[in-house]
N, C-alpha and C positions, 0 to 999 in steps of 0.2 A: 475128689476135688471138682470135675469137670460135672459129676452130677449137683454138689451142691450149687455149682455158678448156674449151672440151668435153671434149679430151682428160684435162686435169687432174682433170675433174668422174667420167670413166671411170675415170681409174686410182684416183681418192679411192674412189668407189663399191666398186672392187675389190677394193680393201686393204680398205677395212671389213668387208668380208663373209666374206671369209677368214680376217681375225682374230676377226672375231664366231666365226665356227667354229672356229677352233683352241682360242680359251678358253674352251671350253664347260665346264658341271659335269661332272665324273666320274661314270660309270654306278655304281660299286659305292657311292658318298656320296648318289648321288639318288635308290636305290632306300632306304635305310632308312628305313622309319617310324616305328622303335620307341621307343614312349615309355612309361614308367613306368606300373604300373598296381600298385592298391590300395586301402585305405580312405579317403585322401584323393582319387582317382580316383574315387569314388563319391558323394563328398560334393562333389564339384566339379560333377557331373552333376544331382547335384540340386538343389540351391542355387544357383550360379556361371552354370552353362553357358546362360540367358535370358537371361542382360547381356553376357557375357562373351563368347561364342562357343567350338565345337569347341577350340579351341586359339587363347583368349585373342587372338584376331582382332577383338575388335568385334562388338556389333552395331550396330544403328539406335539403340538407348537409349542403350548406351555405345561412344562410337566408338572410343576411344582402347584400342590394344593392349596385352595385357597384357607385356610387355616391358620391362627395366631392368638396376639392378644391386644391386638390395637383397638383402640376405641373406633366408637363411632367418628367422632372429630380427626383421627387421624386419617381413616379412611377415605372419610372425604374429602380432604387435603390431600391426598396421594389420590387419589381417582379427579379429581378438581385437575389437578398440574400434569396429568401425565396419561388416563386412559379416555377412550380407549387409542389404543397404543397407534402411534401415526396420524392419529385424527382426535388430540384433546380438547380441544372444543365442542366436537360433537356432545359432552357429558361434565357441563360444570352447572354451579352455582348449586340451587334447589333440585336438581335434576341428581348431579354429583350426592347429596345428601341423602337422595329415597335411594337411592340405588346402594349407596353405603351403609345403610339401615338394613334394607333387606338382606343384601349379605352376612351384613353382622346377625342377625338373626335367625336366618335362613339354614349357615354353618360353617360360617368362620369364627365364632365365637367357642372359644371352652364347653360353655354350655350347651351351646345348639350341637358341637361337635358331640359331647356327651349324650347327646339324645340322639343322633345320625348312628355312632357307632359306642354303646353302654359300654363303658366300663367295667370291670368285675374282678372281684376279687380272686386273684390265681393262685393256680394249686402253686408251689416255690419251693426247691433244694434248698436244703441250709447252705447258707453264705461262708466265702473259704474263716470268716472272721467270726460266722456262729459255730462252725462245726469244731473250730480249734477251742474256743472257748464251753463247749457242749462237754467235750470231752475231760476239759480241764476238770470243770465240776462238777463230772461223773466220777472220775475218780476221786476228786476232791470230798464226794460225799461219803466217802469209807474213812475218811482219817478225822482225826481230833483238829478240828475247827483252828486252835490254837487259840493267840492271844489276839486283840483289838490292837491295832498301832498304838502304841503309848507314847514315853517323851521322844523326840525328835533324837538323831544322832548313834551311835552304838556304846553297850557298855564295855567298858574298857578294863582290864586286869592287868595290872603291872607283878611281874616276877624279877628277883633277884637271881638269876640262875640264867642259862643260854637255853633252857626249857622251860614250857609253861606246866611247871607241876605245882599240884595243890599245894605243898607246904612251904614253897618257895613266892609265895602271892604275896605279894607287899600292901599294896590297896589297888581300890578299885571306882570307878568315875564312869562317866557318861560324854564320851568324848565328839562334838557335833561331826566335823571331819576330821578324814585324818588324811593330816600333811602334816608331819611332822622334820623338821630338822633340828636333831640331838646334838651335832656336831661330835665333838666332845667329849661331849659330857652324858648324860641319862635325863630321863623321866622325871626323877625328883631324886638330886642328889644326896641328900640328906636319908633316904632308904635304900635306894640304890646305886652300887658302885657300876664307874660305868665300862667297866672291864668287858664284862658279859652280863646281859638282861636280856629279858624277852615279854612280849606282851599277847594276848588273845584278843578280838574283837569279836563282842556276837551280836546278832540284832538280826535286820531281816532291812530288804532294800525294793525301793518302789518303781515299776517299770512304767512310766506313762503312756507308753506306746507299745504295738504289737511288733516285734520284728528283732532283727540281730544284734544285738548287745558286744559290745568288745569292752572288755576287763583290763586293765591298764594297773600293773603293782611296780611301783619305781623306787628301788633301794640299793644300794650296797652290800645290804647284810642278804641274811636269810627271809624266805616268806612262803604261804603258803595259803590260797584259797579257794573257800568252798563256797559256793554259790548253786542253791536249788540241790545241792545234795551233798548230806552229811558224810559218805563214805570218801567218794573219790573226787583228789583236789581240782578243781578245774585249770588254778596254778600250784605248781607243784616245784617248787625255787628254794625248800628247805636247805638245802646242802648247795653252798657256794662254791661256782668252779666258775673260772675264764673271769671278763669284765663285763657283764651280760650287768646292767641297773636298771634294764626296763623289761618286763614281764609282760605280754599279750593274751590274752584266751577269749576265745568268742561262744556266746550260746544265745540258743532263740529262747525268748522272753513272750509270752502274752501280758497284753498290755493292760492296765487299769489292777495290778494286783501285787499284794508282795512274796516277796521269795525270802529264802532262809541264809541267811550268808552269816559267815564267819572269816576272820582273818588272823593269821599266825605270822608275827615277827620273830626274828631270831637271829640275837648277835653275840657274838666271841671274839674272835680273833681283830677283828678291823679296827681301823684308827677310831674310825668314824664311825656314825649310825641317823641315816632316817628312813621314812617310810611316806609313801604317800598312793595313797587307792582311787583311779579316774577312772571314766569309762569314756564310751562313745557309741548314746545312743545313737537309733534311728533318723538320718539325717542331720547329725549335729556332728562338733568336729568333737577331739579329745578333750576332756575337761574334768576338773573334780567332781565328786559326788558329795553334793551339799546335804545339808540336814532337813531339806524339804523331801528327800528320797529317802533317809534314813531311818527308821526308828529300835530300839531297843526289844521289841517285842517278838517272841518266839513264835514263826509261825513254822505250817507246815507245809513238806514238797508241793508243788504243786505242777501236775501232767504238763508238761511242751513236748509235742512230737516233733520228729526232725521231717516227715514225707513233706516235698514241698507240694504247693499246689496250684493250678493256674488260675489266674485273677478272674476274678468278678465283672460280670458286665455292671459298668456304670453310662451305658448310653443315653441314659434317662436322665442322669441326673443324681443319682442313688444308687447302691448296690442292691441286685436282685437276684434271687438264684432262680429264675426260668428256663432258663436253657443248660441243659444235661451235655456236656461233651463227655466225648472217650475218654480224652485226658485228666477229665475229672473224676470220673468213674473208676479210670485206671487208680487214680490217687488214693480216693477211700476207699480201694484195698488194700491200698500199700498201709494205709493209716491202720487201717483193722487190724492187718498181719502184726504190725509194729507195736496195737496199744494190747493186742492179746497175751503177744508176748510180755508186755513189762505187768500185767497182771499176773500173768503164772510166776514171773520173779517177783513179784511183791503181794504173794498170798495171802502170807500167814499174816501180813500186818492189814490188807485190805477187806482178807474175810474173816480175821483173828480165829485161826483153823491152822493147829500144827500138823505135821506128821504121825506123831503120838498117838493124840489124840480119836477116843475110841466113838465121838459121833462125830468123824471128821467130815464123812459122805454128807448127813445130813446137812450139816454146816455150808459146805461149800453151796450146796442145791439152795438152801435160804437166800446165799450170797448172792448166786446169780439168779434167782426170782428178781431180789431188789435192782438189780442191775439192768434186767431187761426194764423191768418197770420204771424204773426211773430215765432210762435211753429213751424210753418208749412215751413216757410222761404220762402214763395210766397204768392202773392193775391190770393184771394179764387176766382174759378168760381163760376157763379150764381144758379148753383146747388148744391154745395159746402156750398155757403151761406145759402142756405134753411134748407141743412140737420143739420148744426153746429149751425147756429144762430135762423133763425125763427122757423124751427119748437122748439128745445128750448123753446123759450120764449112762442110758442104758446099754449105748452102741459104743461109748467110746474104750471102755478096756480100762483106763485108771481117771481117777477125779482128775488130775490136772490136764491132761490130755481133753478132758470136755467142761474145763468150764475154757480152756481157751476155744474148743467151738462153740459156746455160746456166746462168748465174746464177738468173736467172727460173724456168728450168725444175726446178732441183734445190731452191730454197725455197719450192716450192710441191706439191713432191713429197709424201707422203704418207708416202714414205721420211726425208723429213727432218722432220715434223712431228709424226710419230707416235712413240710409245713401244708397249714390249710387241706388235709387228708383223710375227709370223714364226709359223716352226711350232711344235708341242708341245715338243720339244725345244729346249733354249736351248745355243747355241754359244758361243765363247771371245770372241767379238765381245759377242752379248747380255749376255755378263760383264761385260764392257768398257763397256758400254750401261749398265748398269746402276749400276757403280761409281761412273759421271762423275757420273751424272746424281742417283743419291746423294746424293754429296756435295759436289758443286760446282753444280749444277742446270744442266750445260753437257758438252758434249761429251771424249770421250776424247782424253786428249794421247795423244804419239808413244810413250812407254812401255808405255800400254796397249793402244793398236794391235799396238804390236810383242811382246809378249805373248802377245796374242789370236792373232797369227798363227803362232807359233812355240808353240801349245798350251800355256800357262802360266798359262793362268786355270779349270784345272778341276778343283783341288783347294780345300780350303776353307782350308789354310792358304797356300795363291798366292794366294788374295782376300784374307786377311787382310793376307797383306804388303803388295801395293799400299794396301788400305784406309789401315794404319798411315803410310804415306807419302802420301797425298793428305790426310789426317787434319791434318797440320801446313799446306797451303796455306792465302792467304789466303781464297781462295773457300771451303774448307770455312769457316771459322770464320765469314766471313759468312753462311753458312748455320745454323749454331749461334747465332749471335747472331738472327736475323730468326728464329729456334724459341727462341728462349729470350724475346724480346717478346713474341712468338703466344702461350707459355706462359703468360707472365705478366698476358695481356687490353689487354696497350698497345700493339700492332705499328701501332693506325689511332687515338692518341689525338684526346683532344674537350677541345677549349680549356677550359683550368683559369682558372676566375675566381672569387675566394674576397668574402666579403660586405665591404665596405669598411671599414664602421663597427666590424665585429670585429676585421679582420686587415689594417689599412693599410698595414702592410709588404709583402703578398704584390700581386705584380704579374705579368708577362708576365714580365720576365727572372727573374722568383725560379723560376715554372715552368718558366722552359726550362731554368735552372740544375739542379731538383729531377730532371729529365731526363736531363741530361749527369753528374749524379752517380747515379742508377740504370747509367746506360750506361758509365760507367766501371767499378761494382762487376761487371757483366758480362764485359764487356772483361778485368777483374782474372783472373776464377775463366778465362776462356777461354785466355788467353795462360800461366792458371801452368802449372807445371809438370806437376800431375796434372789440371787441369780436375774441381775437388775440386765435386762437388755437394752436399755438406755445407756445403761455404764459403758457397756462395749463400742456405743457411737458417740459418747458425750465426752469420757474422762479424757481434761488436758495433761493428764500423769502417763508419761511413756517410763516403763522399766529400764535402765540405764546400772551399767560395771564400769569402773575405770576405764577400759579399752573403750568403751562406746561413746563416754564421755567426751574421751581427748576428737572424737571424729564429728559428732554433735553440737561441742560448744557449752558441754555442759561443766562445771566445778565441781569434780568430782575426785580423789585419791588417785594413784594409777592403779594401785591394787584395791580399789574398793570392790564391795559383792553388789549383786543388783540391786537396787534398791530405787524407788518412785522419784520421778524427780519433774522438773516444772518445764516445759520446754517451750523456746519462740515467743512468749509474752502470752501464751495462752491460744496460739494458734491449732494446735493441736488436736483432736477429734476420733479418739479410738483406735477402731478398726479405720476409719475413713483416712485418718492419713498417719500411720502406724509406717515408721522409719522401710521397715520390713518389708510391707505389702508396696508402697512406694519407689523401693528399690527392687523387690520382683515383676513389678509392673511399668519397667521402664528400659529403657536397650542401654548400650555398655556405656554410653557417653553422653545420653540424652535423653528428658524425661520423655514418657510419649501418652498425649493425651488421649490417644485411642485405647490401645489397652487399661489405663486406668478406667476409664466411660466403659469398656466395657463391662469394669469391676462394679463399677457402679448400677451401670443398669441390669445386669443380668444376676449379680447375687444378690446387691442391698434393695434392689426396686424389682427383680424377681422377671422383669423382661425377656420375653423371648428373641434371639435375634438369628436369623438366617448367615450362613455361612454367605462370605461374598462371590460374587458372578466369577468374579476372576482370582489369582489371587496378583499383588500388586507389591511389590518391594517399597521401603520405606524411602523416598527421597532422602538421599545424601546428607547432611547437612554441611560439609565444603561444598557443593555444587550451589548450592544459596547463604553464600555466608553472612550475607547482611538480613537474612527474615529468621525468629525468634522461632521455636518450636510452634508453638500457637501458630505464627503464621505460613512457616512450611506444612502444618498439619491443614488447613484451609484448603491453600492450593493441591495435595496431596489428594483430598477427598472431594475436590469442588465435581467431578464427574455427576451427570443426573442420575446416573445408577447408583454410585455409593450413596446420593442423600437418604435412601430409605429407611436406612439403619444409623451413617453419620450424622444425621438431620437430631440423633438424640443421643449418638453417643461422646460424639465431641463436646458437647457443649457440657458434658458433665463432667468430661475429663479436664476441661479446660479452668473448673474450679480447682482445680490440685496442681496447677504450673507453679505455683510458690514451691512446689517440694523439686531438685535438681534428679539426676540420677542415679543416688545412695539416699535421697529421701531426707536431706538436708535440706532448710528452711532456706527461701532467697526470695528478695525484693528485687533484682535485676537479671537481665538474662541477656549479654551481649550489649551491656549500657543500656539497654530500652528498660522503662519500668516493666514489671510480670503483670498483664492482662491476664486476671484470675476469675472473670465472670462468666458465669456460667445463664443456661436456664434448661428450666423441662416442661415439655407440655404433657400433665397430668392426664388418665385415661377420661376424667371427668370434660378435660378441653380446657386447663385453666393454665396459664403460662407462668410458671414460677420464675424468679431470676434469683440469684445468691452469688453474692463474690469471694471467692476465697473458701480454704475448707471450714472453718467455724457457720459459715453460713451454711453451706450443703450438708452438713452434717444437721443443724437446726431445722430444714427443708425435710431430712431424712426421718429426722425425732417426729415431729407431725404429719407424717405421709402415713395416709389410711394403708398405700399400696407398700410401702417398706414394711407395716406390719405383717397385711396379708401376705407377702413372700415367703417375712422368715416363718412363719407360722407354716404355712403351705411344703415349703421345703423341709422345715423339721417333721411331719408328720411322715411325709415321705422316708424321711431315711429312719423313723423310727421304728413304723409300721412296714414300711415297704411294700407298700398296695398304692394304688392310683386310689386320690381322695376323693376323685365324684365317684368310685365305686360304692362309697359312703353315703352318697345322696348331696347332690349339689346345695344344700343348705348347711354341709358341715361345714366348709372352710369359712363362709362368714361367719357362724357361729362360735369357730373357735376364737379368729380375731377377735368378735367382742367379748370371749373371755377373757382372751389376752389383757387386751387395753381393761376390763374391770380389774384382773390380777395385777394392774399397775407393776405388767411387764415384765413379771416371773416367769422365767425362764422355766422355772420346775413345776411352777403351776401348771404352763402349758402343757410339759408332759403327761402330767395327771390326767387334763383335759383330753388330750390325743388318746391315751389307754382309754379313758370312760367311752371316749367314742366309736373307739374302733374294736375291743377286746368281746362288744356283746352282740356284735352284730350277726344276723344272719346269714349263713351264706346264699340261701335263695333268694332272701329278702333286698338283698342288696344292692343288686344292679335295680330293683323296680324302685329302692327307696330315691330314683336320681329322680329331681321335679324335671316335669316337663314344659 
């Protein structure tokens, strides 16, 4: 063992070094120096260049780089009022203007910054979110595919007996959920007495999200479920003892896919009889499992390992696997050890290779060719082959014994862990590479292998076609979904608990409600037809259940299911003032226009903002109980430090004062009318005003810059490369995709593969304009 980790520790060391060299900058991009020179270059030398350094690097006095994304017009609004620092007069009017020109050009600009220090695209570990799904679908590719979701809900077999045996089957239906209460009586009296019955459930159930699943079976009688595995029950409550009616089990689920479940009632003895099957995903509280997770169709196991893993850097912005820790290292071998083992237990069905069987050697040896090669996302060379397969089988003494070291050996490879890990040139495979991983954060199917190998991935309208067609899996849109949470500041939310004595109504299940109806209007825009990104800032329709009803003001059932509904006379605006994000963006008793502005400017308008100098506690609101949020948020921020960042994030939050702190609609706030107007000054210098969220939301619909964001951030978390690695011409190219796709969502994606899946790797840093 200590020799093969050496080995491993060689070949990692290898690959690193070779891919550190392959992606190096481009000589003709890292010789430019050239920056702007003028009167504002003059005036930056004499003034600026003490605090600021050569090219806005810092010094000792002011550490922080001059770098961002303010326009020019902001620039010299903030150099006009304020530098240089102790003496601002010395650098206003036309003066303030060249010298904020030349900055912005110089390299405080994205651009100039991309040309001071290139961008490039980096070598990357799989993400703890690709590698569990890599795995998934590596094993996934040895078993029968199964069925396509069919109708919604589970099929149901009703039995005249306290067992469900075949001759005791009475009929059978398509049951959407199951909450059932029998009382009394049975299923359908008139075939079954209700002495003793029993029923089966089988179907397969849908996990929107990656993470720990709890299983919730509440009955009286008997029960029994299996979930992601046919043998052993995950609840296991056949045989009645004590007064136990509520049953728990927990298992981790990867997200965006279905699992195999079955469910077994069984009753005899008791007065009574019902059943009803909940769970409690991923940040939500306990609830039924509607027919939107359910369908009737057989699918198969599908790999969850249990090794936990530690999280991803999202410092950027996005998940990225750049940095290699111990702890992660240490991980994917526990993962290795863990999925080698459940292949030697699940052999015979993953390499259909019995004991018997008299070319079983052969067998297995084909088995695990496909297995590296597919980990590997290419054919092995025939050196390749010897190291991972024959010698394998030749040292290890019996078949099973080495295809679990070839297991071991090929998910701890470098080849399998690594992305962007080849030469300058990228081949039909790196397409292929690139696609999966994309847009499903997982490895290429058999299509795009077989593409890759038959030269069909080296045009940009071949990438697009595949794109187009992986665009519609479930695993794309799960990946659209966990970017469009990331977008919106809730992928990792913080328990919502609202002040009691204000809002008695709001509870845990009102939050987790206010959640499942965020995640439905997602869900909505992702499944339509065009994946409208207008709908997610336009629609006056918030998802609404009886509970959320009686708290909103809505007319609705107490037991109704979610369902569209019209809220506030049409004040309403998506994601912009979605009950949800309103009431995560606000403290326990009071809206707060800072955080919301920050919502605004930093995901919907894509704005950069600086952590502040200090940090500052929120004024009380008994210590001023006559001034309205708006107006204690004023005085809170009026400091000349805070305007640099409040100067634009207040005033965007201060169009969403109409929402209270559960995100309830109001026209008063302490007898004063709600001051809801807001404004933005645009990067172009143009000063919008809008009152209220139906306006800022309108502001957001025609903002060049609310495009370019979400376009920019989506490329980001799809690809996970920095976009001027691509050449500073990609992100406006894609925005005017965008806006010509009239705001497909999934066109964008197509667009983002075409862009980035053919690129060079040498090429790349030089394709940044200068």
């Amino acid at each position: 063992m200590r020799n093969a980790r050496l080995q491993f520790a060689i070949l990692l060391a290898a690959a690193l070094l070779h891919a550190l060299g392959a992606i190096g900058t481009s000589e003709c991009f890292a010789d430019d120096k050239t920056t702007p020179e003028g009167p504002g270059a003059a005036i930056y030398r004499d003034q600026c260049i003490s605090c600021h350094g050569e090219q806005g690097e810092g010094t000792n006095e002011y550490k922080r780089a001059l770098a961002g994304d303010r326009s020019v017009v902001e620039l010299t609004k903030f150099i006009h009022d304020t530098m240089p620092k102790d003496s601002a007069e010395d650098c206003v009017g036309p003066d303030a203007e060249r010298v904020a020109k030349y900055i912005y050009e110089a390299f405080y600009s994205k651009d100039a910054q991309a040309r001071l220090h290139p961008p490039r695209i980096e070598l990357a570990r799989l993400t703890v979110r690709q590698y569990r799904n890599a795995l998934a679908d590596l094993i996934g590719s040895f078993r029968d595919p199964g069925e396509a979701p069919a109708e919604r809900g589970l099929k149901g077999e009703y039995y005249k007996s306290s067992r469900p045996r075949g001759r005791d089957r009475e009929f059978e239906r398509v049951d959407r959920t199951i909450a059932f209460d029998f009382k009394d009586s049975s299923p359908d009296p008139d075939k079954i007495k209700p002495e003793e019955f029993s029923a089966r459930w089988r179907g397969s159930v849908f996990a929107p999200d990656t993470g720990e699943y709890e299983f919730i079976v509440k009955t009286e009688n008997g029960a029994r479920l299996w979930v992601n595995d046919d043998q052993k029950p995950l609840i296991d409550a056949g045989v009645k003892s004590g007064d136990d009616r509520e049953f728990r089990a927990t298992i981790w689920l990867v997200g965006g896919r279905w699992y195999p479940l079955r469910l077994e009632f069984l009753k005899s003895k008791e007065p009574t009889a019902s059943i009803a099957l909940r769970w409690k995903p991923p940040h939500l509280a306990p609830h039924a499992i509607d027919e939107r997770h359910l369908s009737t169709a057989h699918v198969p196991e599908v790999y969850a390992f249990a090794t936990p893993f530690p999280p991803d850097d999202k410092s950027v912005g996005y998940e990225r696997g750049t940095f290699v820790s111990k702890a992660w290292d240490a991980a994917t071998t526990e993962a290795a050890i863990e999925t080698a083992a459940y292949v030697e237990a699940n052999l015979r069905e993953l390499a259909g290779a019995s004991d018997r069987d008299g070319d079983r050697d052969a067998r297995l040896r084909e088995f695990c060719q496909k297995f590296v090669e597919r980990a590997f996302r290419r054919p092995l060379a025939d050196d390749e082959r010897r190291l991972y397969i024959d010698r394998q089988f030749d040292e290890a003494g019996n078949p099973g014994t080495a295809v679990k070291r070839v297991v071991l050996l090929a998910l701890k490879s470098p080849r399998f862990l690594f992305r962007e890990l080849g030469t300058d040139e990228v081949d039909g495979y790196d397409v292929a590479e690139r696609l999966a991983f994309g847009l499903w954060d997982s490895l290429p199917d058999a299509a795009l292998l077989k593409a890759a190998a038959a030269g069909e991935l080296a045009t940009r309208e071949q990438v697009a076609s595949h794109a187009r067609r992986m665009a519609g899996d479930e695993r794309a849109k799960a990946k659209l979904r966990e970017f469009l949470l990331l977008w919106l500041r809730v992928d990792q939310p913080l328990e919502l608990s609202k002040d009691k004595a204000l809002f008695a109504d709001f509870d845990a299940d009102v939050a987790s409600d206010l959640r499942r109806s965020l995640e439905l209007l997602l869900d909505d825009v992702i499944e339509g037809e065009k994946a409208d990104f207008r709908a997610l800032l336009a629609t006056d329709e918030v998802w609404l259940n009886g509970r959320l009803a009686k708290v909103y003001g809505a007319e609705l059932p107490p037991d109704a299911d979610f369902t569209k509904v019209k809220l506030d006379d049409g004040q309403r605006a998506g994601v912009v003032s979605h009950p949800y994000l309103m009431a995560t963006f606000a403290y326990s008793a009071a809206s707060s226009p800072i955080h919301r502005g920050v919502f605004v400017s930093r995901s919907l308008l894509g704005r950069a903002l600086r952590q502040p100098p200090e940090a500052v506690a929120p004024l009380a609101p008994d210590l001023h109980p006559d001034l309205t949020t708006r107006a204690r948020t004023v005085l809170q921020t009026s400091p000349e430090a805070c305007q640099m960042c409040h100067g634009m994030i207040n005033p965007l939050g201060f169009a969403l004062e109409n929402f209270d702190a559960v995100g309830r609609y109001r026209k008063e706030e302490k007898g004063k009318p709600i001051d809801a107007v807001g404004q933005y000054l645009t990067r172009e210098g143009d000063e919008r005003k809008f009152a209220g969220p139906r306006e800022l939301a309108d502001f957001l619909l025609a903002s060049d810059e609310a495009r370019e964001a979400f376009a920019e951030q989506l490329f980001h978390y799809m690809v996970q490369q920095p976009i001027r690695a691509y050449g500073n011409e990609t992100l406006p190219r894609l925005k005017q995709e965008f806006v010509q796709s009239d705001h497909d969502i999934r066109a964008a994606l197509v667009e983002i593969m075409a862009a980035s899946a053919l690129q060079s790797r040498k090429t790349a840093t030089g394709a940044v304009s200068k």
